[in-house]
N, C-alpha and C positions, 0 to 999 in steps of 0.2 A: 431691444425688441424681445431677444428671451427673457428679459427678468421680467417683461411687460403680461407676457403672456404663463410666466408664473404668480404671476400677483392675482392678474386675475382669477387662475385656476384657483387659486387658495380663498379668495373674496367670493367666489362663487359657492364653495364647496362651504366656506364658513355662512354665507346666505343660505345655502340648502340645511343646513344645520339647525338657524334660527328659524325656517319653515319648520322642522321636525319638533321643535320646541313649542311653536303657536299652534300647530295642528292637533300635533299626537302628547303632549306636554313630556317631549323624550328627549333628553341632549347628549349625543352622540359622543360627544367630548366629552364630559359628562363620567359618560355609561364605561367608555375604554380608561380612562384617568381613575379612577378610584374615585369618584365627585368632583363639583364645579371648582371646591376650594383649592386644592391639589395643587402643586407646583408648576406639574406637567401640562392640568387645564390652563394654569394660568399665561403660562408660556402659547400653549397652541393657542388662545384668546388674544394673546399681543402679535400673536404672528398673522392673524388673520385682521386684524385690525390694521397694522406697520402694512400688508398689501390691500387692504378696502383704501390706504392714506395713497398710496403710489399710486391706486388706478384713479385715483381725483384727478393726476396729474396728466393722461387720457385725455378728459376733458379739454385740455386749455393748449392741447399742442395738434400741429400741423400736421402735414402727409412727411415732410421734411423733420421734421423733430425739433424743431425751435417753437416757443410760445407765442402764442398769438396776441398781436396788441394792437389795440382800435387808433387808428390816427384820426383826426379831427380835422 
């Protein structure tokens, strides 16, 4: 549940990001790294993608925390 609710802060914060980039054409991550190419961007780009991949996982699970499967 804590890593649940870290995933998402960082999927969100990496969403508020790509807002800043469609709106104002300013990448945050970006602007603190030294540029998009940077080691550092690159990193904080996979880390925010590795938690937009776990909160998928949200999706398909219960109040209990097992995945949900349709029986027929």
């Amino acid at each position: 549940m804590f890593l649940d609710k870290i995933a998402l802060a960082v999927a969100i914060i990496g969403g508020l990001n790509w807002g800043s980039i469609g709106l104002f054409d300013f990448d945050l991550v970006a602007f603190i790294s030294g540029g998009p190419g940077t080691w550092l961007a690159r990193i904080v780009y996979t880390i925010v993608g590795l938690a937009a991949l776990w909160c998928l996982t949200l999706l398909f699970r219960t109040e209990d925390g097992r995945a949900r499967h349709s029986h027929a």
